[in-house]
VOZA-668258 format. One record per atom (N, C-alpha, C, O): residue number from 1; atom name; residue in three letters; y, z, x. Coordinates in steps of 0.02 Angstrom, whole numbers, padded with zeros to 5 digits. Atoms other than C-alpha are relative to their C-alpha. Example, Ala and Ser with C-alpha at 12.3 -4.5 7.8 and 13.67 -1.06 7.14 Angstrom:
// residues 2
[1,'N','ALA',[-00059,00000,00045]] [1,'CA','ALA',[-00225,00390,00615]] [1,'C','ALA',[00060,00000,00045]] [1,'O','ALA',[00059,00033,00097]] [2,'N','SER',[-00059,-00003,-00042]] [2,'CA','SER',[-00053,00357,00684]] [2,'C','SER',[00055,00037,-00039]] [2,'O','SER',[00110,00045,-00014]] 
END
This chain:
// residues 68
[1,'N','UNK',[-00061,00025,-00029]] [1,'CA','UNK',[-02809,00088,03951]] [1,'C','UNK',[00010,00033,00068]] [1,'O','UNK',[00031,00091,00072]] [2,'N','UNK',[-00020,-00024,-00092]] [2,'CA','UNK',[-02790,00118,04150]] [2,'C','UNK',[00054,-00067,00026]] [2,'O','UNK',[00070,-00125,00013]] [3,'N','UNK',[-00029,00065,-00063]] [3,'CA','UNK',[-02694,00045,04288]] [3,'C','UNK',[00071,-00025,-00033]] [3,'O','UNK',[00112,-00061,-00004]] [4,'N','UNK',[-00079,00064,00034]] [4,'CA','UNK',[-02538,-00026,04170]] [4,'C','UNK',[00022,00061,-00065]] [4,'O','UNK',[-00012,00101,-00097]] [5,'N','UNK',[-00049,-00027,00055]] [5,'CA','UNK',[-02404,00048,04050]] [5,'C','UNK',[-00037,-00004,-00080]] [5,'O','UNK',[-00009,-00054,-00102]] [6,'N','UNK',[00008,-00001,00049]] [6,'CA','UNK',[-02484,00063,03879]] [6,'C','UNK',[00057,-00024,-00059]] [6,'O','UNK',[00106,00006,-00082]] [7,'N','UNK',[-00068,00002,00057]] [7,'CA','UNK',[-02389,-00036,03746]] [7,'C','UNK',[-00050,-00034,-00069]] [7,'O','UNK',[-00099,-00071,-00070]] [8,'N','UNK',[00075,00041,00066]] [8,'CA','UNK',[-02465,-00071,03551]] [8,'C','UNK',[00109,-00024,-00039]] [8,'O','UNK',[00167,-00005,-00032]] [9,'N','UNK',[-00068,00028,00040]] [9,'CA','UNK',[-02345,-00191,03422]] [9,'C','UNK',[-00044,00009,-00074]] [9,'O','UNK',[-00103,00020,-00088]] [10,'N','UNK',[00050,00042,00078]] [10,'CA','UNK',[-02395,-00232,03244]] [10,'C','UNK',[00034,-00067,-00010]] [10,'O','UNK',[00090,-00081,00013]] [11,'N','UNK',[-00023,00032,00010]] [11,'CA','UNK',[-02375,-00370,03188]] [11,'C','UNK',[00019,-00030,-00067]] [11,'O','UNK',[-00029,-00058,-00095]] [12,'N','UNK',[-00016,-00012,00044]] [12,'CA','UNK',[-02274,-00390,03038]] [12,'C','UNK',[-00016,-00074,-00056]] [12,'O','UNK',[-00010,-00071,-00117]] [13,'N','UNK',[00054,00051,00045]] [13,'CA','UNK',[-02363,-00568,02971]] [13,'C','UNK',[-00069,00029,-00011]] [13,'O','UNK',[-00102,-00009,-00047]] [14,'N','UNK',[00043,-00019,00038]] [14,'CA','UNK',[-02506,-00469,02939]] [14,'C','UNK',[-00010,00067,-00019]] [14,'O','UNK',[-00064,00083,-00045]] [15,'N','UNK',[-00006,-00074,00014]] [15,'CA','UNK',[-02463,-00284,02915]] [15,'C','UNK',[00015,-00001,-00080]] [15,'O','UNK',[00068,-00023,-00104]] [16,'N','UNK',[-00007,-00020,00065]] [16,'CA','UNK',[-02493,-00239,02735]] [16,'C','UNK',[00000,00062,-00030]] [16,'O','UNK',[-00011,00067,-00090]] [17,'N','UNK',[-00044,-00042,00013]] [17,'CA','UNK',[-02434,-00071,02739]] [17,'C','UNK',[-00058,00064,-00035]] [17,'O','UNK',[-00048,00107,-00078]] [18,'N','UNK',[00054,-00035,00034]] [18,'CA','UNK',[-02611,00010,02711]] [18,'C','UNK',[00017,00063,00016]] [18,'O','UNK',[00000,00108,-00023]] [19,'N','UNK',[-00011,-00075,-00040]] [19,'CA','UNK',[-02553,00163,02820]] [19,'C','UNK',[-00040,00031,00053]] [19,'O','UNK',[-00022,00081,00084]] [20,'N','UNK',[00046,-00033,-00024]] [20,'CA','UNK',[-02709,00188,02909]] [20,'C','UNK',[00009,00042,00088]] [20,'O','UNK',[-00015,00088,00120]] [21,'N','UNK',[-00023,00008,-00081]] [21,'CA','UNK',[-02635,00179,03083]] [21,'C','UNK',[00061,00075,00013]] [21,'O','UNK',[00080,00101,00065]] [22,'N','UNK',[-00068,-00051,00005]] [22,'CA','UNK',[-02490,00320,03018]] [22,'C','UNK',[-00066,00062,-00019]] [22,'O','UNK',[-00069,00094,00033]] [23,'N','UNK',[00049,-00030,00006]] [23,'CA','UNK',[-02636,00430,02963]] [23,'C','UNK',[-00030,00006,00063]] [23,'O','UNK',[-00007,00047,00103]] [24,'N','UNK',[00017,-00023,-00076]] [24,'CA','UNK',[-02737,00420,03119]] [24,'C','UNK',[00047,-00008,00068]] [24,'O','UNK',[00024,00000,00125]] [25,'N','UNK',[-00042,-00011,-00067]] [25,'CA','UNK',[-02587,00409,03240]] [25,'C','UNK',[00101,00020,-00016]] [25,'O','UNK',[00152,-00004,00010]] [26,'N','UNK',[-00068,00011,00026]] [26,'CA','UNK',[-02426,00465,03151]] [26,'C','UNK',[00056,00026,00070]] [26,'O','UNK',[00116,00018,00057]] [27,'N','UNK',[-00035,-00001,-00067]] [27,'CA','UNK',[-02345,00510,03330]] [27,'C','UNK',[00024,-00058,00021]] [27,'O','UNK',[00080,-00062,00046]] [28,'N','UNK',[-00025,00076,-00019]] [28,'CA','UNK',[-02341,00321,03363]] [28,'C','UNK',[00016,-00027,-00070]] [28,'O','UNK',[00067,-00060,-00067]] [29,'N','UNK',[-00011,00063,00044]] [29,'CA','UNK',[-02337,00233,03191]] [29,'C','UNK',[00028,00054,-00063]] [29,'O','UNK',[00015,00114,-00067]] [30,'N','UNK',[-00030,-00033,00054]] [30,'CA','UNK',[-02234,00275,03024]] [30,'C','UNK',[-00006,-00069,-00051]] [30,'O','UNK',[-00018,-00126,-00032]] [31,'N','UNK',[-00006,00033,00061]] [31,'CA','UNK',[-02226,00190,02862]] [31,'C','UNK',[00077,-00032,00004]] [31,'O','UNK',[00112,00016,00020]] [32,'N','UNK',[-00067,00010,-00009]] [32,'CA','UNK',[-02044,00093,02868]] [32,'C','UNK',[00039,-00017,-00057]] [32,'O','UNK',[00004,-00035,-00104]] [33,'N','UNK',[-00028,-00002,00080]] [33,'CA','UNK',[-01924,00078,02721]] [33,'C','UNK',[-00013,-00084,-00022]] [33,'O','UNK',[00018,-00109,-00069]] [34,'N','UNK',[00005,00049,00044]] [34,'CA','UNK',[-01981,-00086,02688]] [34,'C','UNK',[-00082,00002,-00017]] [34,'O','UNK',[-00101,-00054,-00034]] [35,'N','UNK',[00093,-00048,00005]] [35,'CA','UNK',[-02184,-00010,02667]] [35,'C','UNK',[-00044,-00037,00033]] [35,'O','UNK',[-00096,-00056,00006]] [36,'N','UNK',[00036,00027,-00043]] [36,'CA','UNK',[-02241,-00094,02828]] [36,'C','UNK',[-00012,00056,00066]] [36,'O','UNK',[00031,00097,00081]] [37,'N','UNK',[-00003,-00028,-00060]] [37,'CA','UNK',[-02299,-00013,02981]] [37,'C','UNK',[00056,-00022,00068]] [37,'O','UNK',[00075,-00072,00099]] [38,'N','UNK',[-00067,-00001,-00090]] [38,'CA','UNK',[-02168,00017,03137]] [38,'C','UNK',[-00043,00052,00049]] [38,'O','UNK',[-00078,00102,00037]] [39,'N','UNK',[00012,-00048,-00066]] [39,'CA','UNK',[-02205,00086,03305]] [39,'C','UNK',[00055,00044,00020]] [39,'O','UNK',[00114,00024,00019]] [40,'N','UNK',[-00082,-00049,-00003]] [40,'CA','UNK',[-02086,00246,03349]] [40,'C','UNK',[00006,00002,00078]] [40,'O','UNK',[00057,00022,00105]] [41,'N','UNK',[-00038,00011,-00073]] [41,'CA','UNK',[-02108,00210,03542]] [41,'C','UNK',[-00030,-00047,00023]] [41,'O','UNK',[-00074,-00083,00001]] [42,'N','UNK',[00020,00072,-00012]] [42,'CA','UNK',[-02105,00093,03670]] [42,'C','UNK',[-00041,00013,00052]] [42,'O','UNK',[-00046,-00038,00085]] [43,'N','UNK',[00058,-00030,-00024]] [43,'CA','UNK',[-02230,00170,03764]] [43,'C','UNK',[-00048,00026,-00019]] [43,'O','UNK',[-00028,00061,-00066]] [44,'N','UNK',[00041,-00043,00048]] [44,'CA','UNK',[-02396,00248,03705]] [44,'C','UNK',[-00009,00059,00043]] [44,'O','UNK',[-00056,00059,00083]] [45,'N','UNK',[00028,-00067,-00045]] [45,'CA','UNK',[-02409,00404,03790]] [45,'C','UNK',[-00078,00018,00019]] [45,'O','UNK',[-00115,00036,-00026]] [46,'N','UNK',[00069,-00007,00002]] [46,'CA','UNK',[-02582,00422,03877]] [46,'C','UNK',[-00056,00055,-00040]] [46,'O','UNK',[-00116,00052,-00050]] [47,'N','UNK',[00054,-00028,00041]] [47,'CA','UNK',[-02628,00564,03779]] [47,'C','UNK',[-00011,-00021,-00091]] [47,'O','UNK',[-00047,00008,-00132]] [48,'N','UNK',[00047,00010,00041]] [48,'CA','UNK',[-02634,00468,03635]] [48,'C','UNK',[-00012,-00092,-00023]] [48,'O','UNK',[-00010,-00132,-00070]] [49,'N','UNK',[00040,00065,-00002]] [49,'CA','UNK',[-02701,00316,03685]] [49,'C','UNK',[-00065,-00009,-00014]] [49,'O','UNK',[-00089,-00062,00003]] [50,'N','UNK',[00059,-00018,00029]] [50,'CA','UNK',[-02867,00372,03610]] [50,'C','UNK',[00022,-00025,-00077]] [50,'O','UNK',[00012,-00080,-00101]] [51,'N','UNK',[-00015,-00006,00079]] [51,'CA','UNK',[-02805,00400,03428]] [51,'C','UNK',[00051,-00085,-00008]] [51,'O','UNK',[00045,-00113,-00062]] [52,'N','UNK',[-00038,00071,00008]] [52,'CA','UNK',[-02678,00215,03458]] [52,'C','UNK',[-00081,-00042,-00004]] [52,'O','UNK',[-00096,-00075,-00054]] [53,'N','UNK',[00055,00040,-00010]] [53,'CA','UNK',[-02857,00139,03515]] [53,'C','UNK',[-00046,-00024,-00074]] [53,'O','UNK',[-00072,-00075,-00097]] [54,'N','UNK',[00050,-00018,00086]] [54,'CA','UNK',[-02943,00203,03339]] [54,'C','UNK',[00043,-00044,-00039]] [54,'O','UNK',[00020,-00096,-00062]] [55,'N','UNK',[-00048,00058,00061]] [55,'CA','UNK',[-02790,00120,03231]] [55,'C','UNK',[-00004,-00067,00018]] [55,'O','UNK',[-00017,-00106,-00028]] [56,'N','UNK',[00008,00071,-00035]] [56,'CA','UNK',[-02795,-00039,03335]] [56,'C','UNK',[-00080,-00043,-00036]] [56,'O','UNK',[-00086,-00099,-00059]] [57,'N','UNK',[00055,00034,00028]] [57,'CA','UNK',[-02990,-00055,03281]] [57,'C','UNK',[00005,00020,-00060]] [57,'O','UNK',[-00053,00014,-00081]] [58,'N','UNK',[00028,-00041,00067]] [58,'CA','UNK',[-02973,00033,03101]] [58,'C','UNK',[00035,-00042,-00045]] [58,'O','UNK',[00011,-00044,-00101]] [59,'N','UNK',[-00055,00025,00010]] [59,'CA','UNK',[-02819,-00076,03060]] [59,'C','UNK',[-00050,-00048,-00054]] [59,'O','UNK',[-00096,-00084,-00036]] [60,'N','UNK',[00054,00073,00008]] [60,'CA','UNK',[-02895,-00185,02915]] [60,'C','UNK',[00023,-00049,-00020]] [60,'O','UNK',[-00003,-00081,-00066]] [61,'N','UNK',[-00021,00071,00025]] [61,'CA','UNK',[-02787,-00324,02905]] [61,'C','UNK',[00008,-00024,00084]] [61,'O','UNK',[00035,-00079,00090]] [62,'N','UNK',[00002,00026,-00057]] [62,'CA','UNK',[-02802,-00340,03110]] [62,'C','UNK',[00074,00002,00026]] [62,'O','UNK',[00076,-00020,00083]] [63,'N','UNK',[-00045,00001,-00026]] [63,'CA','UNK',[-02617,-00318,03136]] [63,'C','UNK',[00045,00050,00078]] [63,'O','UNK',[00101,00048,00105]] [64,'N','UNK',[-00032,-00064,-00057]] [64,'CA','UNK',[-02590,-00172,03277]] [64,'C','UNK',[-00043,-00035,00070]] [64,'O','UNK',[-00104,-00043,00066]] [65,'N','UNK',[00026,00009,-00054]] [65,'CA','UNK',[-02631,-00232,03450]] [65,'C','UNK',[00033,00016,00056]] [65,'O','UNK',[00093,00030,00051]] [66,'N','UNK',[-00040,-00024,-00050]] [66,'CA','UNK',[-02593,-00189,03625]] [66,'C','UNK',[00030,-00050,00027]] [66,'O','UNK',[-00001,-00103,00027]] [67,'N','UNK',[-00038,00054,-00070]] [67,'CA','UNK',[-02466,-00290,03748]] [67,'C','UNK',[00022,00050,00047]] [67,'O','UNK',[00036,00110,00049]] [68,'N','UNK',[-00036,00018,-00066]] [68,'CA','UNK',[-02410,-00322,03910]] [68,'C','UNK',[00070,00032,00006]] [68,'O','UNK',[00104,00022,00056]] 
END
């Protein structure tokens, strides 16, 4: 991620609440009281746009991606 604001969503039609993304990035992602993944900011902070990058590909229902 260069050059532009870092932003990741999930998306909650396919988030099934595996956790993997709260495990390798619990700074950005938490488990939410309904047992889906949430993002806790609206920025990713560049230092851990490494560890967001890893959940984004590790994710295995495909739901965490970056935007605009």
């Amino acid at each position: 991620m260069t050059n532009r604001a870092s932003k990741v969503t999930v998306d909650e039609d396919y988030c099934a609440g595996h956790g993997a993304c709260v495990v390798t990035c619990p700074e950005v992602f938490k488990i939410g009281p309904d047992g889906y993944a949430v993002v806790l900011v609206d920025e990713v902070p560049a230092e851990m746009e490494s560890a967001v990058g890893r959940a984004v590909e590790e994710c295995p229902t495909q739901a965490i991606g970056w935007r605009d």
